[in-house]
N, C-alpha and C positions, 0 to 999 in steps of 0.2 A: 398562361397565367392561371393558376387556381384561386378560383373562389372559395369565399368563406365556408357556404355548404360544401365544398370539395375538402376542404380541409377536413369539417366535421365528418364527411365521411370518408377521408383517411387516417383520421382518430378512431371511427369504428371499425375499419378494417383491421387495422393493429391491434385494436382491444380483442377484439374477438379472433383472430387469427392466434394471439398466443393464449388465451382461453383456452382453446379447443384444436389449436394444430391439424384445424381443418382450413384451406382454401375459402377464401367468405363470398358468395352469392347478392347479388343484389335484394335478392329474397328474402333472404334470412339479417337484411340490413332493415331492410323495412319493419319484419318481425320483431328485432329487438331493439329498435331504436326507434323513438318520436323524431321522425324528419317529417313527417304531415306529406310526405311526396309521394308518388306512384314508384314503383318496382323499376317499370321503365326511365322516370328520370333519374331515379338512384343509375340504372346504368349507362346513361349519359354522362354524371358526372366521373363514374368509373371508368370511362372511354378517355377523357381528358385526362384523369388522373395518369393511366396507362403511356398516353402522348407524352408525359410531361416526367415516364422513365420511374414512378413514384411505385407503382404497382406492377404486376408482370401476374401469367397465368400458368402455372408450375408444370400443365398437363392440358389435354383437350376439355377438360371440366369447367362449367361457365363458372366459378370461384375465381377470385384472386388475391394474391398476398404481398404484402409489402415487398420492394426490393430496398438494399441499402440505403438507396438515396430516402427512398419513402419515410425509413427509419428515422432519419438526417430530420429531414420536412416534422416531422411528428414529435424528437425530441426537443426542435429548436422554437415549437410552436405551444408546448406546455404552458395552461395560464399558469400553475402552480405544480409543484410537488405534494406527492401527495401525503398527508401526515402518518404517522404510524397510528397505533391503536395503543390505550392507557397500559396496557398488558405487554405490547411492545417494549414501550419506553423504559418500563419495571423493569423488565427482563435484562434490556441494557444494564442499566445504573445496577442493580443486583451482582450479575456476572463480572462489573469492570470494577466493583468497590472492593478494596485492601488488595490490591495488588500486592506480590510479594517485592518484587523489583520493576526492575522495566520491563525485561526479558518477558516477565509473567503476562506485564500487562500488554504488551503486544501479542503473547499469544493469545491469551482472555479476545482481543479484539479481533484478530479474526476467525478465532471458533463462532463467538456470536453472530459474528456478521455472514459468517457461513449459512448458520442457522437460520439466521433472517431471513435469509433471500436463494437460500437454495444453490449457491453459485460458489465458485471458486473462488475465495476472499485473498485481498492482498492488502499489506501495509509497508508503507517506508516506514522505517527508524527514522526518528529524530537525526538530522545531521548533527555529528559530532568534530566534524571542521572547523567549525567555528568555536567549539563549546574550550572551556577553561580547565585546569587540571584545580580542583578543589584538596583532593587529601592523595596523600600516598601513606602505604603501611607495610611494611615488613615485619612476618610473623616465623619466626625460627620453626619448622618443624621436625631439624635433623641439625645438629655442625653444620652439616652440608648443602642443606638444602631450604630452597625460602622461599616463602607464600609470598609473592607480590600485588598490592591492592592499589587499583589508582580509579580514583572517582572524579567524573568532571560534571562542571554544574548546570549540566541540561540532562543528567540523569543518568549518562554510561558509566557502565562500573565493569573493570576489568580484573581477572585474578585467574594467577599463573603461577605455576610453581617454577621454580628456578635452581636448577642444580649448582655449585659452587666448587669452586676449585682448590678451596681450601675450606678449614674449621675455622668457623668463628662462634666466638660467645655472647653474651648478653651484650655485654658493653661494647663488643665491634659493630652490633644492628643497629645500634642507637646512634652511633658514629654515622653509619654507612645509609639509613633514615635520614639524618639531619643534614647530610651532602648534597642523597638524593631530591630533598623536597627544597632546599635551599635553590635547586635546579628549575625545579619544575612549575612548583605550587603557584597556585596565579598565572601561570604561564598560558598561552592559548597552544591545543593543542601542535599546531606548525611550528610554533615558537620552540615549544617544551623537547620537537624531537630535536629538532638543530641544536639544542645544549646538550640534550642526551649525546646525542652523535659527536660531538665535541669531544667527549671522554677519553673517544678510541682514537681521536689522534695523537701520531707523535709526538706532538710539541706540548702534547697534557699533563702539566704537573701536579701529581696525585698527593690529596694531603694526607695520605695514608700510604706510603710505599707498601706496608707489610698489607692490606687492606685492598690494594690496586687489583689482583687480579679476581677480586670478589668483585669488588664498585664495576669492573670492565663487564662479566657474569650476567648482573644485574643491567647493567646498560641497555645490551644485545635485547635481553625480555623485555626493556619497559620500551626501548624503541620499536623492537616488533607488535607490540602491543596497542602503542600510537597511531603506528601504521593500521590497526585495525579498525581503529575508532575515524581514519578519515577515509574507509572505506563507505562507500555506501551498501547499504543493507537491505534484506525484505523478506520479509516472514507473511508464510501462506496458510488456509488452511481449507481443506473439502475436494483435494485433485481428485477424491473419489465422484465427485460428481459430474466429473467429465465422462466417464464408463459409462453413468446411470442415463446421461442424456446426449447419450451419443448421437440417436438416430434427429438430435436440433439440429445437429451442424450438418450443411450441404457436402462438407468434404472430409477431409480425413481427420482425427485429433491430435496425430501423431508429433506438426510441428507444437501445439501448445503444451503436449506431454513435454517435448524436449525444454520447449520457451521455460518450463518450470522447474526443469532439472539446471537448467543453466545459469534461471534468473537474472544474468545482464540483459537480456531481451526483454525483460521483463520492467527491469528497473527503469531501460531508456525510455520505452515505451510511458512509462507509470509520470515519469519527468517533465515528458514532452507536452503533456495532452494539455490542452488550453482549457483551461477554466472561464467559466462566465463571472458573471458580478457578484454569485453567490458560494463561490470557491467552487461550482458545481464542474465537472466535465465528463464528457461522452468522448468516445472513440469506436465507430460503429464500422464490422464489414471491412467492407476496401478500403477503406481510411487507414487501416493497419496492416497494410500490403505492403508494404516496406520491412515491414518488422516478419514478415511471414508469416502474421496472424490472420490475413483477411476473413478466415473465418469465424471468427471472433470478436465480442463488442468487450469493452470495458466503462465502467461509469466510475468515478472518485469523486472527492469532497477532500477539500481540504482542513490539516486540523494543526493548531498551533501547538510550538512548541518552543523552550525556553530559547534554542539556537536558529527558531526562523521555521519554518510552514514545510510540511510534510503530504503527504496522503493517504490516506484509505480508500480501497474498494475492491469491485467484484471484478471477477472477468466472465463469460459466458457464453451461448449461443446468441446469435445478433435476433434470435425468436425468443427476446426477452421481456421483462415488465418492467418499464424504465423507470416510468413514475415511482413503481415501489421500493427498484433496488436504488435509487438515486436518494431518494428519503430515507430510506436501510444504511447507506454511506455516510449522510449528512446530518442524522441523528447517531450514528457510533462515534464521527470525528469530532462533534460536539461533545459527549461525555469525556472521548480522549482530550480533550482539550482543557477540560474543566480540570482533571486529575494532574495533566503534564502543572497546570499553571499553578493548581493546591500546593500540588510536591514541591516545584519550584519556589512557592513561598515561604513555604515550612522547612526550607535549607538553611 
């Protein structure tokens, strides 16, 4: 059982261990922390800590550093997070105002959040499974060929060019427009593909024969398209920072290079992690030993959006600064939040 002072001082072992990425001494606990106690009983409660699998000792050196679990003990035991700085917050709101699209503002969100926190930033896309097909647009850029636009109202916007198997004129687009959107519009995306997909069957009666195998053309695109939008997504930004802080991680970086070339590892991972009361979550160490990442922590915050609750955050070495990238996660998903819910209103 850890006491209270064991606690406090496996909150300064953490603090100062990823400070200085040196091993922490009983000594140097005394020196930089008001415990009012002798050297000796600080290493008393460090004996118990150690018992109790929280700390470990890397080498023959009398220091010790957290192990996973300690992490665990240390995150779940945060009176607060910790707030950013007025210059922080600026920096936020600065970088995520006027987004151009969504595309933009997801990346906007994790360069900053990169920047924040020194880490490997991750974001889900807004689910678009759920979301509505709002407009469709066909814009002639050839006889033959045609821009396809399809916007739904949680903010994905899709545009594809589309080859045609025949020429058509102004007044076949506007036909072949008022078919399509008579299909779609309103539609939820699951709904809108099963009509699309309707087209191409035999028993489809085209009210356009001469126009059929353009409407068929256009089908193919906007149901491949569909299908994009009930993919799930995730946009990264700072792989560079795994190279720089290689020598954090205990083992190799090789599977989280892959985890980020592949991103379903990523995604499942980013889905699963359990949030607390404050949309806050940790995934520290062995905890993500299933995923192949055991050498790796991630922290996220959850952030609203028109079709339901998404995430942002960091991934990193588990010799991280929780408190600050946890507030870094929970002040970006907040700004994202405020912007998804503006846009959404001014639809």
């Amino acid at each position: 059982m850890v006491t209270e002072r064991g606690l406090e001082v496996l909150r300064a072992i953490v603090q100062d261990y990823v400070a200085t990425h040196e091993p922490v001494a009983s000594k140097s606990i005394v020196e930089r922390h008001a415990f009012g106690v002798s050297a000796a009983t600080i290493r008393n409660d460090m004996a118990l800590l150690e018992d109790e699998d929280l700390i470990e000792a890397p080498h023959t050196s009398s220091g010790r550093v957290p192990t996973d679990k300690g992490y665990r003990v240390f995150v779940n035991h945060l009176a607060q997070v910790r707030p950013l700085s007025t210059g922080q917050r600026s920096a936020i709101e600065s970088f995520l105002t006027d987004p151009a699209d969504l595309d933009d503002l997801m990346a906007r969100t994790v360069r900053v959040l990169t920047q924040l926190t020194g880490q490997v930033a991750l974001a889900q896309y807004p689910s678009f499974a759920r979301a509505s097909i709002t407009h469709i647009e066909l814009v002639a850029l050839a006889p033959n060929r045609m821009l396809v636009i399809l916007v739904t109202d949680a903010g994905g916007v899709s545009q594809r060019i589309a080859p045609l198997p025949i020429d058509v004129d102004e007044a076949d687009v506007a036909v072949l427009r008022a078919q399509l959107a008579s299909l779609i519009t309103g539609r939820a995306v699951g709904e809108a593909t099963d009509r699309i997909n309707a087209l191409t069957r035999p028993d489809h009666v085209a009210t356009s024969p001469r126009l059929q195998p353009a409407l068929l053309a256009l089908a193919g695109v906007i149901s491949e398209e569909l299908a994009e939008f009930r993919q799930e997504r995730l946009v990264m930004a700072g792989a560079a920072t795994l190279a720089r802080r290689e020598q954090d991680f205990r083992g190799s970086i090789h599977p989280l290079l892959e985890a980020i070339e592949e991103q379903v590892t990523l995604l499942r991972l980013m889905s699963e992690m359990v949030t607390d009361e404050h949309g806050l979550a940790t995934s520290i160490g062995t905890e993500n030993a299933s995923f192949g990442l055991g050498e790796a922590s991630f922290v996220a915050s959850n952030y609203a959006a028109p079709s339901g609750t998404a995430r942002v955050g960091v991934m990193g070495p588990t010799r991280m600064d929780y408190p600050s990238n946890l507030a870094a996660a929970r002040a970006v998903a907040r700004y994202l939040s405020r912007i998804l819910e503006e846009d959404g209103a001014g639809r």
